[in-house]
DRENTORGU-327498 format. One line per field, with one value per residue (C-alpha): residue in one letter; x, y, z. Coordinates in Angstrom, 1 decimal. Each point is the difference from the previous one (the first is absolute). Last residue first. Layout:
<fizas>
residu (a / ...)
xx (X / ...)
yy (Y / ...)
zz (Z / ...)
</fizas>
This chain:
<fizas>
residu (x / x / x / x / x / x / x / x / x / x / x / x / x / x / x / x / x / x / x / x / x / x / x / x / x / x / x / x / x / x / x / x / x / x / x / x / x / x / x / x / x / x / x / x / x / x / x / x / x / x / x / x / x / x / x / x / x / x / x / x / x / x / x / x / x / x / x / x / x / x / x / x / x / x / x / x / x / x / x / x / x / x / x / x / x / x / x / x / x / x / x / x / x / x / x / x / x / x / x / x / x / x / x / x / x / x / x / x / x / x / x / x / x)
xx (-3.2 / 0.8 / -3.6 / -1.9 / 2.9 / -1.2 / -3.8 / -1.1 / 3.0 / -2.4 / 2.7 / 0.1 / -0.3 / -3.8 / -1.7 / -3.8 / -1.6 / -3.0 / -0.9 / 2.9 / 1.0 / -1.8 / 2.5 / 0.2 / 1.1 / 2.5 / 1.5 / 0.0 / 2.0 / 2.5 / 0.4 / 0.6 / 1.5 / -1.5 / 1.1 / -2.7 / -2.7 / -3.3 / -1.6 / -3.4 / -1.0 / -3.4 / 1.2 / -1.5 / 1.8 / 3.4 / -0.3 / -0.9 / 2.8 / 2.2 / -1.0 / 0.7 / 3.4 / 0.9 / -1.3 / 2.7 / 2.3 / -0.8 / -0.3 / 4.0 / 0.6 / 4.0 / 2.0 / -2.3 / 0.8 / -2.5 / -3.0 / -0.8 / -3.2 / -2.1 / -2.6 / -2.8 / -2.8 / 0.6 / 2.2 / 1.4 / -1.9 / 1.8 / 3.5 / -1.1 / -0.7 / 2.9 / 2.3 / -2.2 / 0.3 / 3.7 / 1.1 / -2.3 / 1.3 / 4.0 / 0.9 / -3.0 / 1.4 / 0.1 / 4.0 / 1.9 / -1.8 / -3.7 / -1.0 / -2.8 / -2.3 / -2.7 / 1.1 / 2.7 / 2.6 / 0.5 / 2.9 / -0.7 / 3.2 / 0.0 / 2.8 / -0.4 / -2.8)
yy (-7.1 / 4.1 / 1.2 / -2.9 / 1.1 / 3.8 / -0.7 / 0.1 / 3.2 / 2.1 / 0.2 / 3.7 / 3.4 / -1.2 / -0.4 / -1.4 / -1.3 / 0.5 / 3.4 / 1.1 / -0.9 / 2.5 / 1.6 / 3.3 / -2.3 / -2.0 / 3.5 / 1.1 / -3.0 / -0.3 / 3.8 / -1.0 / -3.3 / -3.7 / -1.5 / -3.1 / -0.5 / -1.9 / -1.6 / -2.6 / -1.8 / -0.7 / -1.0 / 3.2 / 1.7 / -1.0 / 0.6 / 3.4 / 0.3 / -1.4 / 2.2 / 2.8 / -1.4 / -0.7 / 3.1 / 1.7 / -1.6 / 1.0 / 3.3 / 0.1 / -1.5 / -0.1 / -1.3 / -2.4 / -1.9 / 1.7 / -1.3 / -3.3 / -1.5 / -2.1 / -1.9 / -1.0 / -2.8 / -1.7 / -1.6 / -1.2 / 3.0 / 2.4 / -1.5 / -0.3 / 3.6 / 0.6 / -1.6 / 1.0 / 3.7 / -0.2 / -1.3 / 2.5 / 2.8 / -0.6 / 2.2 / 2.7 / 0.2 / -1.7 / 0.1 / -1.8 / -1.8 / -1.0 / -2.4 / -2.5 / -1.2 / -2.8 / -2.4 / -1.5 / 2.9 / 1.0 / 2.3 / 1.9 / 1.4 / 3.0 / 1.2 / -2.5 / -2.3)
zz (22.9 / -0.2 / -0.8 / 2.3 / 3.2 / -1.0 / -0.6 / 4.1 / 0.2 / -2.7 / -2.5 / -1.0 / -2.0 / -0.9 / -3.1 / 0.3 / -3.2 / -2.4 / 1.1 / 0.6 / -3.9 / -1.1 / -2.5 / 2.4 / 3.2 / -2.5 / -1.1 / 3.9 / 1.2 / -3.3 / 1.5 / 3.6 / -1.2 / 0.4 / 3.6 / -0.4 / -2.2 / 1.7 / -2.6 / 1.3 / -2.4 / -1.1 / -3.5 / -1.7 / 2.6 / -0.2 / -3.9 / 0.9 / 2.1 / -2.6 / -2.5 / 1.9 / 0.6 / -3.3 / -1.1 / 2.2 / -1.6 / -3.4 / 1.2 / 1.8 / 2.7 / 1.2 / 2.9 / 1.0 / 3.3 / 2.1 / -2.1 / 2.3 / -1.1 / 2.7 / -1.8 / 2.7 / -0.7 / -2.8 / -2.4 / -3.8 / -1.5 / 2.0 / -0.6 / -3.9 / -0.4 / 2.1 / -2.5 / -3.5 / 1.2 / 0.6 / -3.4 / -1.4 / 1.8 / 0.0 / -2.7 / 0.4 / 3.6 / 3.4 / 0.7 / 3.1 / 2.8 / -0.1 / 3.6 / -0.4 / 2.9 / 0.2 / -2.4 / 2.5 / -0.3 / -3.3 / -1.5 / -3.0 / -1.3 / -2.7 / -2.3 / -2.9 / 0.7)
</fizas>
């Protein structure tokens, strides 16, 4: 996938490190597409590890939350950017997931397994 690593952890969390851009969209779209299609119940997404979004990325993620919720799953993305925050907050996406800045401490050991 280029620039971009998708790390799972037991279907239920994923962690994006490196570059979520036009080059790695697609690629990245069909991977969490299948990680929420493959589960249920919470999807924890880690977004701290990006160093880049650009539009295409950010579509990514909108269209995973709304993936997420078609599903019945619950999104929760974790540590995304003040602005990346904001952009996903004017897209809608807080109405289809929760962002927070952190872990609560019952999901850390589940996170990190």
């Amino acid at each position: 996938m280029g620039d971009l690593q998708i790390d799972l952890a037991r279907g239920d969390s994923v962690s994006l490190v490196g570059r979520l851009d036009a080059r790695t969209a697609a690629a990245a779209r069909a991977a969490l597409h299948d990680v929420v299609d493959s589960g249920r119940g919470e999807l924890l997404v880690e977004l701290g590890g990006l160093e880049i979004w650009d539009r295409a990325g950010l579509g990514v993620v909108v269209g995973l939350a709304r993936r997420a919720a078609g599903r019945g799953r619950t999104l929760v993305l974790l540590n995304p950017g003040p602005r990346e925050a904001r952009l996903l907050r004017v897209a809608g996406v807080g109405r289809m997931a929760r962002m927070t800045a952190s872990v609560p401490e019952a999901d850390e050991a589940r996170l990190l397994a």
